[in-house]
DOVO-345615 format. One line per 10 residues: their letters; for each residue x, y, z of N, C-alpha, C. Coordinates in nm, 2 decimals. Example, Ala and Ser with C-alpha at 12.3 -4.5 7.8 and 13.67 -1.06 7.14 Angstrom:
as) 1.32,-0.57,0.78,1.23,-0.45,0.78,1.32,-0.33,0.78  1.28,-0.22,0.71,1.37,-0.11,0.71,1.29,0.00,0.79
This chain:
xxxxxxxxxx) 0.08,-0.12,0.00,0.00,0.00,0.00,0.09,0.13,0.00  0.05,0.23,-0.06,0.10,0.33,-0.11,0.02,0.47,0.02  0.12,0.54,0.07,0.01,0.64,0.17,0.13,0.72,0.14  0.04,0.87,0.10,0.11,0.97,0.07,0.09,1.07,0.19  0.20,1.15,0.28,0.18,1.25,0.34,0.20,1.38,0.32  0.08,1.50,0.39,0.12,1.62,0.31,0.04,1.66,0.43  0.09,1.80,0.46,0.04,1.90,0.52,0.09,2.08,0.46  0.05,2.14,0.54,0.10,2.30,0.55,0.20,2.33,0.53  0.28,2.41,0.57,0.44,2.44,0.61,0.36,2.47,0.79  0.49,2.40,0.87,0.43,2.41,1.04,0.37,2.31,1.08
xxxxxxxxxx) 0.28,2.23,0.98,0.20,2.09,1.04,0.27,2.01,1.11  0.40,2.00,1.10,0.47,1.90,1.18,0.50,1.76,1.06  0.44,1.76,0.96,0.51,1.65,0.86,0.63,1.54,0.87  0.77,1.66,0.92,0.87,1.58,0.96,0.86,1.48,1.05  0.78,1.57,1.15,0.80,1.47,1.30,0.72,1.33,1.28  0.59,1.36,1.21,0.55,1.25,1.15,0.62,1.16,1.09  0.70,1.18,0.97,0.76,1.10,0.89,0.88,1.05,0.94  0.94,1.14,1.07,1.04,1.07,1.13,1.02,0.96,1.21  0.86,0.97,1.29,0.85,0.88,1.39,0.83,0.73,1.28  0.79,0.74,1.19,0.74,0.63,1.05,0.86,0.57,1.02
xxxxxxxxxx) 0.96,0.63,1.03,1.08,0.58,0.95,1.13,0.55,1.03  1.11,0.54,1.20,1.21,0.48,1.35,1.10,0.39,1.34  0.97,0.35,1.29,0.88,0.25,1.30,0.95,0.16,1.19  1.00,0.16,1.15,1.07,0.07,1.05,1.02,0.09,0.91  0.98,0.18,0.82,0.89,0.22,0.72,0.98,0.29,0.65  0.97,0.27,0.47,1.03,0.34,0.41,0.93,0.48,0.38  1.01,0.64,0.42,0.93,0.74,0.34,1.02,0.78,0.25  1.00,0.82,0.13,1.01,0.90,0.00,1.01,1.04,0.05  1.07,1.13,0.08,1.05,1.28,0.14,1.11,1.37,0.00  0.96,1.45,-0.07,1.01,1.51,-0.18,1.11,1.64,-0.14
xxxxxxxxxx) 1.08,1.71,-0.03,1.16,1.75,0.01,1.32,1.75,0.03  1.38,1.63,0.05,1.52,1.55,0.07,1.54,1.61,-0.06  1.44,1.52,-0.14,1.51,1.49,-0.30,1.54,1.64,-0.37  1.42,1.68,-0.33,1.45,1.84,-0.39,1.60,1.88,-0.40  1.66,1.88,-0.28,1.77,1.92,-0.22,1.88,1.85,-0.32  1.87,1.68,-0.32,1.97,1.60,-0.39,1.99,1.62,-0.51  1.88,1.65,-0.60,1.88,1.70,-0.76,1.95,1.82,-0.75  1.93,1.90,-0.72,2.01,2.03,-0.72,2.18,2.03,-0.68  2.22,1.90,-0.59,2.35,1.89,-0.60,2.45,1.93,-0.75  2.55,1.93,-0.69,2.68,1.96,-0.85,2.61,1.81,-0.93
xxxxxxxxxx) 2.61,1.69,-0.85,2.63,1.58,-0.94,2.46,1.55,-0.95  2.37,1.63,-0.89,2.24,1.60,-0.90,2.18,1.57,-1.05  2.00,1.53,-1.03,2.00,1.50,-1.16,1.95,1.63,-1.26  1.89,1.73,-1.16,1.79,1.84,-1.23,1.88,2.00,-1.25  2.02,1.95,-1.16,2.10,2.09,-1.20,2.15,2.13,-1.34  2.20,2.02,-1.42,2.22,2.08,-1.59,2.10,2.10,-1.64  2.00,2.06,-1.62,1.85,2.13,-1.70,1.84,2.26,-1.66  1.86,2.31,-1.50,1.82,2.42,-1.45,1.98,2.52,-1.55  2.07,2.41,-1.52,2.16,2.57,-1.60,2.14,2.59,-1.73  2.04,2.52,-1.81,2.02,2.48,-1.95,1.90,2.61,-1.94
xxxxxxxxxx) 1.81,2.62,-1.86,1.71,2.70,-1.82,1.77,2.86,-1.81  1.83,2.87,-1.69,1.87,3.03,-1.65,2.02,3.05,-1.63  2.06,2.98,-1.68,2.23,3.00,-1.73,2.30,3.00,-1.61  2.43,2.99,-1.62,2.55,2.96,-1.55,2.59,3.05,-1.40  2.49,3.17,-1.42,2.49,3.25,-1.28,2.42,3.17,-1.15  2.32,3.10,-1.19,2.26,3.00,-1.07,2.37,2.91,-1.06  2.46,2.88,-1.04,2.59,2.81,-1.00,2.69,2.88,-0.95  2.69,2.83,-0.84,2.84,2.93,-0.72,2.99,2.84,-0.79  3.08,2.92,-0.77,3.25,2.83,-0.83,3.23,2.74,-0.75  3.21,2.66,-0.64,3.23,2.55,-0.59,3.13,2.41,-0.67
xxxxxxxxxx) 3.02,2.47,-0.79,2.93,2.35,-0.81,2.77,2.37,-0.76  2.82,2.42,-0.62,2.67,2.41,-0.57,2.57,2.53,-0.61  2.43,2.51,-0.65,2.31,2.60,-0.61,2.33,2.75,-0.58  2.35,2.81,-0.65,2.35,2.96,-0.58,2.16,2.97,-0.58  2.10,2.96,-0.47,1.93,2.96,-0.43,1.93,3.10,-0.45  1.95,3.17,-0.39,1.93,3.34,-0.38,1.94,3.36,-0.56  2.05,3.27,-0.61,2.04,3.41,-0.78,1.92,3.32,-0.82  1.91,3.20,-0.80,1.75,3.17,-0.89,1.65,3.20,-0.86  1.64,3.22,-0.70,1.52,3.27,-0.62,1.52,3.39,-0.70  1.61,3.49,-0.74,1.60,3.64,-0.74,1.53,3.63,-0.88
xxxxxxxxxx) 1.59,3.50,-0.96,1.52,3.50,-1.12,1.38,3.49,-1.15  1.32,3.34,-1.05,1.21,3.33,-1.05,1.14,3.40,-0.97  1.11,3.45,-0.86,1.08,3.53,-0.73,1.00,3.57,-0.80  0.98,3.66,-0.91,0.85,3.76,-0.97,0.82,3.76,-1.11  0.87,3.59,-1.17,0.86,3.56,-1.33,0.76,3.49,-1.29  0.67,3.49,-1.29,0.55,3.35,-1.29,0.58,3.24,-1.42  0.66,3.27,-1.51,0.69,3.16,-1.66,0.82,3.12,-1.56  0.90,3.17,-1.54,1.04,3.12,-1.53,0.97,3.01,-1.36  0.94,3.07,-1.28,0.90,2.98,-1.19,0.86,2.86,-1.22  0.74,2.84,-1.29,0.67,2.76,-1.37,0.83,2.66,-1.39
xxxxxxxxxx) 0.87,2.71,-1.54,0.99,2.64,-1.57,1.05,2.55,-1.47  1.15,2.63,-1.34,1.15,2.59,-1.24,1.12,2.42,-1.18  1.00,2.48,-1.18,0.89,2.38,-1.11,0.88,2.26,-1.19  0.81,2.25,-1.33,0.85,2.17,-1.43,0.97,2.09,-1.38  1.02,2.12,-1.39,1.23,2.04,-1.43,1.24,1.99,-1.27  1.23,2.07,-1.17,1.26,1.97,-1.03,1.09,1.88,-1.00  0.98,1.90,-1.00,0.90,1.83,-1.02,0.86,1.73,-1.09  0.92,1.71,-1.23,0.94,1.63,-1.33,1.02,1.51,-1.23  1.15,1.58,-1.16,1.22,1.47,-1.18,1.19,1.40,-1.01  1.18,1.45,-0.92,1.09,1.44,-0.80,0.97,1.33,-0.81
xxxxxxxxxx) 0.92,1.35,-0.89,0.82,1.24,-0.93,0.89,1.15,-0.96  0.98,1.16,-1.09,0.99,1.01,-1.08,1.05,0.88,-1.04  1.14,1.01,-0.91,1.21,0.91,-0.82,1.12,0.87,-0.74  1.02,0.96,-0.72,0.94,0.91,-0.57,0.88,0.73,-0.66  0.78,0.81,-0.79,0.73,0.65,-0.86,0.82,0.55,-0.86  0.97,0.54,-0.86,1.04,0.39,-0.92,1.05,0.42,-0.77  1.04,0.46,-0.65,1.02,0.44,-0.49,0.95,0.31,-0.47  0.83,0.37,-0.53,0.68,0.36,-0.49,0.67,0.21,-0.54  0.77,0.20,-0.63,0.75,0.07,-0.76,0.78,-0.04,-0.68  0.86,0.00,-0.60,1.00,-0.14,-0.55,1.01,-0.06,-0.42
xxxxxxxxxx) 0.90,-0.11,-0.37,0.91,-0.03,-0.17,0.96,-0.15,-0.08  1.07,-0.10,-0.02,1.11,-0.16,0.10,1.07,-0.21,0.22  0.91,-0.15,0.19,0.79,-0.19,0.34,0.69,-0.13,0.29  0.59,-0.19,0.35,0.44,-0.23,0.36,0.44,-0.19,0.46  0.28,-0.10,0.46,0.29,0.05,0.35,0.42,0.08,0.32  0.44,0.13,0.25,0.55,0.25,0.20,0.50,0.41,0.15  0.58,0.50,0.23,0.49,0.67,0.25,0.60,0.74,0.16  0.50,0.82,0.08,0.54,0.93,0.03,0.54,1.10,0.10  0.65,1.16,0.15,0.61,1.24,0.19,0.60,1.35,0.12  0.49,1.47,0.07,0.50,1.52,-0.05,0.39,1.65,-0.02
xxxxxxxxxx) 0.51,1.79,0.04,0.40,1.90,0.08,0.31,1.94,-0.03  0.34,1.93,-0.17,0.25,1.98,-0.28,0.16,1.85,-0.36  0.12,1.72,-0.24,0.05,1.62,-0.32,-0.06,1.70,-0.38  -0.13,1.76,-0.32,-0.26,1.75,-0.38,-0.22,1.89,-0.50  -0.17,2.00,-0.48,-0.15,2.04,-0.57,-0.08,2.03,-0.75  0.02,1.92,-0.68,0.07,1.85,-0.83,-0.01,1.77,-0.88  -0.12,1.69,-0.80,-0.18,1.57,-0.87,-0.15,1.48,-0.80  -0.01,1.42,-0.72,0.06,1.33,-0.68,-0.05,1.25,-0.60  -0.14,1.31,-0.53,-0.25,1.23,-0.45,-0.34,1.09,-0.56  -0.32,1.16,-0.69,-0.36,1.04,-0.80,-0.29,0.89,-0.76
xxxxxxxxxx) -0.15,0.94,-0.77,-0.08,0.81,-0.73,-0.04,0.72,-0.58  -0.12,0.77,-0.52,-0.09,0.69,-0.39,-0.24,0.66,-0.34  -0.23,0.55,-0.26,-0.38,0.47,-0.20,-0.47,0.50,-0.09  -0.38,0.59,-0.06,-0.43,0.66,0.09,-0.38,0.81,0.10  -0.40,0.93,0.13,-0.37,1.07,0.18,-0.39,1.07,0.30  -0.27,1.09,0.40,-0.27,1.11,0.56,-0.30,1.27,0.57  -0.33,1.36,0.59,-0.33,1.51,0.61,-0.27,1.57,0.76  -0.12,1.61,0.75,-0.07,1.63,0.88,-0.11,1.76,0.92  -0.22,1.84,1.04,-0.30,1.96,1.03,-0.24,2.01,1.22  -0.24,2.11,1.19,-0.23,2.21,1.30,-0.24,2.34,1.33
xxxxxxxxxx) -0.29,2.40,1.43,-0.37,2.53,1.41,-0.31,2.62,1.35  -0.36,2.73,1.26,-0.29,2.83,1.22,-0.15,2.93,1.30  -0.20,2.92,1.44,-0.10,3.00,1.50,0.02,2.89,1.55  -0.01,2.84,1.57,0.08,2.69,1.61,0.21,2.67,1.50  0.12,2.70,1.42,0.23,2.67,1.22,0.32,2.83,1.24  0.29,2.91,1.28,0.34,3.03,1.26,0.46,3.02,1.35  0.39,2.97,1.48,0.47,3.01,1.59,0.61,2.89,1.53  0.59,2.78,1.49,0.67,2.69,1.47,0.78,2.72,1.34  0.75,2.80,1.26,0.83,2.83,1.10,0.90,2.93,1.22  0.83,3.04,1.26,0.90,3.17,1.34,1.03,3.11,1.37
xxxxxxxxxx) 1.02,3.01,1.48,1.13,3.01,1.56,1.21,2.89,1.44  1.15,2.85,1.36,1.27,2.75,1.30,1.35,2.84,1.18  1.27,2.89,1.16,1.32,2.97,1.00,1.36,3.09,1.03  1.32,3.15,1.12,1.38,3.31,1.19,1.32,3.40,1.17  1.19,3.31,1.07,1.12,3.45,0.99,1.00,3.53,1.06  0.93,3.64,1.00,0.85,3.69,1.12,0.72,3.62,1.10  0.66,3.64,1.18,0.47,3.61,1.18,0.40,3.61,1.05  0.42,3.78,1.01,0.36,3.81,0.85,0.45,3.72,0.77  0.56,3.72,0.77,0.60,3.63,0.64,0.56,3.53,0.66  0.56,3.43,0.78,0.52,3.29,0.75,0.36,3.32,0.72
xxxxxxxxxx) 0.29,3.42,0.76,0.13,3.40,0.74,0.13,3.44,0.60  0.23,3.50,0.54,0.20,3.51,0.39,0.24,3.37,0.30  0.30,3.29,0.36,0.37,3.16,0.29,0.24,3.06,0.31  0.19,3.06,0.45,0.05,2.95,0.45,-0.07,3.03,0.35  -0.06,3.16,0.34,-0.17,3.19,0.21,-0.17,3.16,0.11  -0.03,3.19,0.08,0.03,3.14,-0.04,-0.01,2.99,-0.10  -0.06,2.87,0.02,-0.09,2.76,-0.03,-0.21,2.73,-0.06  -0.26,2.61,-0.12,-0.38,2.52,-0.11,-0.46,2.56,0.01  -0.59,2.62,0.07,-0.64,2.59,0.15,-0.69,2.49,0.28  -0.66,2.49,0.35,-0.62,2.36,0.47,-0.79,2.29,0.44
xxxxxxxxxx) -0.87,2.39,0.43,-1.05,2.28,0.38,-1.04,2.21,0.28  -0.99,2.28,0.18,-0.99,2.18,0.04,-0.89,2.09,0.08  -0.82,2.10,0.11,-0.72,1.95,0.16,-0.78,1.85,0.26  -0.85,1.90,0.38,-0.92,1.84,0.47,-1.06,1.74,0.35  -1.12,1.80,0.26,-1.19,1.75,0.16,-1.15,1.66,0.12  -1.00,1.64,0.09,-0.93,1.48,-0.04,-0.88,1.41,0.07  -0.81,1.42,0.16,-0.78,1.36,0.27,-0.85,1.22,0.31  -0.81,1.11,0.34,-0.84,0.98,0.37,-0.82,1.01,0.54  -0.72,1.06,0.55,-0.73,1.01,0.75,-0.66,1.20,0.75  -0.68,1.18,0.85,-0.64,1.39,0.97,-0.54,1.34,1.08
xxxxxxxxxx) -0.39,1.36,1.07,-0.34,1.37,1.20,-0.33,1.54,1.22  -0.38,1.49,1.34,-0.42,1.66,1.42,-0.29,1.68,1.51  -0.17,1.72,1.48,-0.07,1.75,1.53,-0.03,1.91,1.62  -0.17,1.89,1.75,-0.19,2.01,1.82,-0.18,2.01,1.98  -0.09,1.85,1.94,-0.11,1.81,2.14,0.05,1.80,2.17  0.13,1.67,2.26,0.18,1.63,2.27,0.25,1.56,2.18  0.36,1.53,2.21,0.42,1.41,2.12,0.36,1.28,2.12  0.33,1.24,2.23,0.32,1.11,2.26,0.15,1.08,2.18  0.08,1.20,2.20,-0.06,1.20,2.17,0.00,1.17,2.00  0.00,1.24,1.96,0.06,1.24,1.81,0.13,1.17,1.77
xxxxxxxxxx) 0.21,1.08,1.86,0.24,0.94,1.77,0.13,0.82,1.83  0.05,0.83,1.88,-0.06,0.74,1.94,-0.11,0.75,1.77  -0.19,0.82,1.78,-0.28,0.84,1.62,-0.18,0.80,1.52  -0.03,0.82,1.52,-0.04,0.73,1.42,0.05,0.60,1.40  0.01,0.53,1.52,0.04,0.44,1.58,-0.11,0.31,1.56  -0.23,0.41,1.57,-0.30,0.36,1.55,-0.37,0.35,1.39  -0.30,0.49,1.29,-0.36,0.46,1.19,-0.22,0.37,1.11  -0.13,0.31,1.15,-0.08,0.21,1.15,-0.11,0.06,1.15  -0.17,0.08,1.27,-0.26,-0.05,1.32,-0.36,-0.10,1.17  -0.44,0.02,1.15,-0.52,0.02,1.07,-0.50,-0.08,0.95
xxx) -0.40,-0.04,0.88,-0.37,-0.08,0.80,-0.28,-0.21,0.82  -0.22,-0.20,0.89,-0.21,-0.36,0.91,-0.27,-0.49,0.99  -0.33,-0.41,1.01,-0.48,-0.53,1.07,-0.44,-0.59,1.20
């Protein structure tokens, strides 16, 4: 079985997926991958310098983020582009994942399932959900950034109802730890009978 997870930015996703993967479970974290393709030897960095040329590369190889961010930041085509080329390839590592999984279930973790479509390909949608101010306070102190920015980044997404709508199961990631791996400890259970 195929279960894809996705929340907000602040839901707590990680903590989810980490407690999944000390459960002994393989997760696919598009996130990670993001990061790996973009390496010197990654797979999506010569497309991207094929795309916006040789300044998104620092002399060492790696990602200069800031000059691409600065490229696409207010091109809505060049983002797009972007998106295309590391989404293209994101997918289809997570799919040959998905193909040949190392455990039953096997999770995809994937903040833009429902907006890419990716919800198509998996058997179940977990929804990792937590209060609006909770998400804020949690980006604040991890990312450094202030209130308004993180409250302009959760605008920026999918609506937490229209997600709560496609959703198969809701971990409500608003208590404790222990509470929060109970639920999914139990929607564990579930699925393995």
């Amino acid at each position: 079985m195929k279960i894809g997870i996705t929340g907000g930015i602040g839901s707590g996703k990680s903590t989810v997926t980490d407690y999944i993967t000390e459960q002994g479970y393989q997760v696919f974290d598009a996130d990670k991958i993001a990061h790996e393709i973009v390496m010197p030897d990654g797979r999506a960095i010569g497309r991207l310098v094929s795309a916006f040329g040789e300044d998104i590369v620092m002399k060492d190889g790696n990602l200069d983020r800031k000059a691409l961010a600065a490229i696409v930041f207010s091109d809505k085509e060049k983002r797009k582009v972007l998106n295309d080329i590391t989404h293209a390839e994101i997918r289809d590592i997570i799919m040959k994942g998905l193909e040949n999984p190392q455990s039953d279930p096997v999770f995809a973790d994937v903040p833009l399932l429902f907006e890419t479509g990716f919800y198509k390909e998996v058997d179940r949608v977990w929804l990792v959900t937590a209060p609006e101010e909770t998400r804020i306070r949690r980006v604040s102190e991890r990312d450094g950034a202030s209130s308004a920015e993180v409250k302009a980044r959760i605008d920026s997404q999918m609506p937490e109802s229209e997600k709560r709508a496609l959703a198969d199961r809701i971990i409500n990631n608003d208590g404790s730890l222990a509470e929060l791996y109970a639920q999914i400890d139990r929607l564990l259970e579930e699925i393995n009978g």
